[in-house]
Each structure stands twice: as structure tokens, then as C-alpha cells.
N, C-alpha and C positions, 0 to 999 in steps of 0.2 A: 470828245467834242472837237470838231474842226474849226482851228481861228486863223487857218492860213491855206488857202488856194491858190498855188501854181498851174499854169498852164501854157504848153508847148503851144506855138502861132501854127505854122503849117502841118495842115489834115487837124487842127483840132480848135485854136481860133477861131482861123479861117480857112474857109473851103475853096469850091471854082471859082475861079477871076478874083481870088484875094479877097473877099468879103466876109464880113463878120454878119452872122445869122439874126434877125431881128431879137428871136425867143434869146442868144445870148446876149445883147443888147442888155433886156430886161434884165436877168437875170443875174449881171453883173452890178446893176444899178442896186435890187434886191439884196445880193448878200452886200454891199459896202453899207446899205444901211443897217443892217442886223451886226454891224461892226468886226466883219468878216475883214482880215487881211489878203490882197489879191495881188498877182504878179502873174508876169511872165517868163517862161524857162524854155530857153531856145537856142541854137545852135546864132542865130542870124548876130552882131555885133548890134551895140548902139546906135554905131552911126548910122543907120539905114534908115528901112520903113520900122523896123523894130521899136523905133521910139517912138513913131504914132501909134504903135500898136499898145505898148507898153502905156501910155498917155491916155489912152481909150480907157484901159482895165484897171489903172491908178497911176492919176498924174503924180501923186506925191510918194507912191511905195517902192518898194526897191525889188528890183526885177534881176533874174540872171538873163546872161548872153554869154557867149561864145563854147558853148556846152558846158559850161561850169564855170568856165577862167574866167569869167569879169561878173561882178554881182556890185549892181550899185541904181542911182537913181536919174534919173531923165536928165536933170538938170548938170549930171558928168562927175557927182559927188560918186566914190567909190567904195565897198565897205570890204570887199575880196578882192582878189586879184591872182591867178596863177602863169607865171611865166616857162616855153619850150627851151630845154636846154638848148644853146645854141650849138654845140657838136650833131646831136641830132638833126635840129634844121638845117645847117650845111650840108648834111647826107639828102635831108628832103629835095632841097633846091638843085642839087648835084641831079637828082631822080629825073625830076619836072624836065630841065636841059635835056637830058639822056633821050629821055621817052617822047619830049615834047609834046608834055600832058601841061593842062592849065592849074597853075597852081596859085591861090591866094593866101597872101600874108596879112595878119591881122594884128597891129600893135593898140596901143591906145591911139593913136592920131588919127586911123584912117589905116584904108587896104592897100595893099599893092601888087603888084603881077608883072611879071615880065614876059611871059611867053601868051598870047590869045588864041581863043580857040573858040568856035563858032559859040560851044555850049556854055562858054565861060563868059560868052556877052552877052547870052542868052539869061544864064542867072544875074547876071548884074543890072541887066533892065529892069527883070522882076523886081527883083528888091528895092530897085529904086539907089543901087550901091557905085559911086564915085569912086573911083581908083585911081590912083599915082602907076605911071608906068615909070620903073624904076631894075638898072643892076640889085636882085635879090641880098645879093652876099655884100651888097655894100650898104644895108641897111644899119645901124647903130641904135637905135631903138629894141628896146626891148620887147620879142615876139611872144604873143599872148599865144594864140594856136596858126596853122595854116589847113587850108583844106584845099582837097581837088576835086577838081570841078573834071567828071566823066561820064560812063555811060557802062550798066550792066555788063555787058562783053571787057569793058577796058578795066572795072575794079579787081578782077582775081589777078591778073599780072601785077598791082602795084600794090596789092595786098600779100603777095608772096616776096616781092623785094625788100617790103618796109619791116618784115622780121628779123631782119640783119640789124636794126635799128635799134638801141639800148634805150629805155628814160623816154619812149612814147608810147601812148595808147591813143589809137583810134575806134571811131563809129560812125555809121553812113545814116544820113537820112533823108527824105524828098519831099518835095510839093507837091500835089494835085495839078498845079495848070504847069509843068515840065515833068511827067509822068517816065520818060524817057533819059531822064538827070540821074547820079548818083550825088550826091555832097559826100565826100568823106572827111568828118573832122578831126584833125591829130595834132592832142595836146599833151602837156606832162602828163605821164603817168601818174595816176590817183586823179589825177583832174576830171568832174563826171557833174553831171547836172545835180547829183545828191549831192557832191560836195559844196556845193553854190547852195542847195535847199537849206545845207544844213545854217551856211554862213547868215541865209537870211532869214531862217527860223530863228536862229541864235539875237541876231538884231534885236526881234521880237518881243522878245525875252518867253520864248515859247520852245517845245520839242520836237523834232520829226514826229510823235506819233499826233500830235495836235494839226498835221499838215497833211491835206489832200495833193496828187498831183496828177493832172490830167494831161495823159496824151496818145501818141500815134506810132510813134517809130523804135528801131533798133538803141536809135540814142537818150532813150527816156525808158529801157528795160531796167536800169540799175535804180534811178531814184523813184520809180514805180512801186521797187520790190523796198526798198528802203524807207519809205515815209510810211505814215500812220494808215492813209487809206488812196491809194493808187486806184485810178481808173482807166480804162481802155476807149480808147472811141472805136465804135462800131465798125468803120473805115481801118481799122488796125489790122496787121498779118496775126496770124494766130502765136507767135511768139511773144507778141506784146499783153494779147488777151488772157494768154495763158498764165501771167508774174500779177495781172491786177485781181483785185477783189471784186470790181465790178465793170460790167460793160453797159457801153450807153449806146445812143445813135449814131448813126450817120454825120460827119460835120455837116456836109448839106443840110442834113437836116435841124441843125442844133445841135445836137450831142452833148456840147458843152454845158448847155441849161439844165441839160438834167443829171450831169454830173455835180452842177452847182448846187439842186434841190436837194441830193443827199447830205450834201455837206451840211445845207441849214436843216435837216431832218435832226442830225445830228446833236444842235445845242440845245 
């Protein structure tokens, strides 16, 4: 029995121009009455559009962000939290300079960047994401994760650099309306959108196998294959379709509605 539905925002929320599909509309309205617990599980931080989005699917539930590292509720109440060793970030920042690739830092207060790059103010429009332009390394706040902001061609050069790197793990994932973006996000090691599932199934007082999580990307392969009943949106590369137990539609199309219906087929 499914008592708790996560769901990745981009390719699986929402589709073209950032909009959420009428049918999942309904359908989220559907399971919160049948007493279905609903969240969001997303690379994207709080601060953005992420907490409209999160606010949409439950104003009052507790949602992950930052691919695992922060699990908590709209209102800035937190119940996880995983912090980047700071030796390794020093390496990352070191990289960003070197390469003069766009690189975002993400603490609890807000993002920061020091170097800009066409595609790096390209993603932050989207999201709707304010940044502090600040010296990286003279940050004192505690770094949740950072990502870089690139482009197919640019991720295998900084994905062969960042193996020198001890104490990080990364995973890339994209939007629909910047089709041409890579995100790559890189947090502690172990840090993963299942460890955040688990922190908010735990809240619950429920188990991963009580937990559906629906989505799209390389960075939703792990808590796909790890909750109770993983689903692929139809818009997924075949590596994501391949770890789920079932595939749905299209997000254009809804997708997510009908991944909701199995879950209430379920109770």
C-alpha cells in the first residue's frame, strides 16, 4: 500500500514552459483526499520556484531539494540536512576558476556564483533563482551541495577532473524548455534523493516500501530503485525506465496522473 508519493518537478511535474498538466492538477487533489502523503524530490533548492511548486503538491508536507541534502517544509522548518566537505569544495571552486565554467553554490541562505556564463543566467531565470555574486572561497556558511551549470560537449572534461576529488558524489539532470543545459549536482558522498526519501518517509512514521517516487532523470535512478514502487515518466532515457517497475506518459501529457492512479489502485 502506497502512503507516500514523491515527485521530481522538471520532465515529471512539469513539462514545456514550466506548467503543471490539468489531469495532474486533479489528481494530486484526488490522492491528498484518499490521505495520500505528497512531496516533492528535486535537485532545484527552496528558495526558488521550487516552493511554489512544492506549495501546489502540499502546502503543509515536507519535500526534498537539493538532490537529497535538504529535506524539510515550505515554511524553512528542516528535518535533514547534508553538508560538502569543504576540502572538496575548495577543489570544486579551484575547477570553476581554472575552466571558467559557471558554478553554483547552494547554502541554506541562498545561491551564489562568482564566474557568469550565458547558460548560468539562462538557468536562473528559469527557476526564477536570485544569487549573491560573491569571492566563492570566502564563503563561511555551510555548503549544502554545488552544481555546474554546462552543456553536453563541456560535462565529460569536468567529469574526468572531479575523480581526483575524495568525499563527492555527483549526477546531471535537465529541463524540457533548456534542452541544451546539463545541471550537474555534487554533494557528500551518500547524499542522494533516497537518502532524503528515506528521512521523509521516516518523519511519517512509514517505510520506503510504503513510498512511490516518480520521475525522469539520471538523478532519480537510485531512489527509483530504492522505494517500494518507482515509476518512469514516458519522457525518461531508457536507463531511468529500465530501474522502475512501471512506465507512464508523457509529462506533456500528464504522466504524473497516472502514476498517481496506481498508487490509489494500491490501498
Amino acid at each position: 500500500m502506497i502512503r507516500l508519493i514523491l515527485t521530481d518537478v522538471d520532465g515529471t511535474l512539469i513539462g514545456s514552459g514550466s506548467q503543471v498538466h490539468p489531469r495532474v492538477l486533479a489528481a494530486l487533489e484526488i490522492a491528498r483526499v484518499a490521505g495520500i502523503h505528497l512531496g516533492i524530490c528535486t535537485g532545484r533548492p527552496l528558495y526558488s520556484l521550487a516552493k511554489d511548486f512544492a506549495r501546489l503538491v502540499s502546502p503543509d508536507g515536507v519535500h526534498i531539494f537539493q538532490n537529497g541534502a535538504h529535506a524539510g517544509m515550505v515554511d524553512g522548518r528542516t528535518i535533514h540536512q547534508s553538508l560538502l566537505p569543504r576540502a572538496a569544495y575548495a577543489e570544486l571552486v579551484a575547477i570553476s576558476r581554472r575552466e571558467r565554467v559557471a558554478l553554483e553554490v547552494y547554502t541554506a541562505s541562498g545561491c551564489f556564483v562568482e564566474i557568469e556564463t550565458k547558460i548560468g543566467l539562462e538557468h536562473q531565470e528559469l527557476i526564477n533563482l536570485a544569487v549573491t555574486h560573491t569571492d566563492l572561497l570566502a564563503l563561511s556558511e555551510p555548503i549544502i551541495r554545488v552544481q555546474w551549470v554546462t552543456t553536453p560537449s563541456g560535462f565529460p572534461k569536468l567529469a574526468e577532473v572531479m575523480k581526483s576529488i575524495s568525499g563527492i558524489a555527483y549526477s546531471n539532470a535537465g529541463t524540457p524548455d533548456l534542452p541544451e543545459h546539463v545541471y550537474t549536482s555534487v554533494t557528500r558522498v551518500g547524499t542522494s534523493k533516497l537518502e532524503g526519501a528515506a528521512a521523509v518517509a521516516a518523519y511519517y512514521g512509514l517505510a520506503l516500501d510504503q513510498t512511490m517516487m516518480v520521475g525522469d532523470g539520471e538523478n532519480d535512478l537510485e531512489v527509483l530503485a530504492g522505494v517500494g514502487f518507482g515509476v518512469a515518466m514516458g519522457n525518461a532515457p531508457a536507463m531511468v525506465k529500465k530501474v522502475a517497475k512501471a512506465v507512464v506518459g508523457h509529462v506533456n501529457d500528464g504522466g504524473l496522473a497516472d502514476a498517481i492512479a496506481l498508487a490509489l489502485a494500491s490501498q
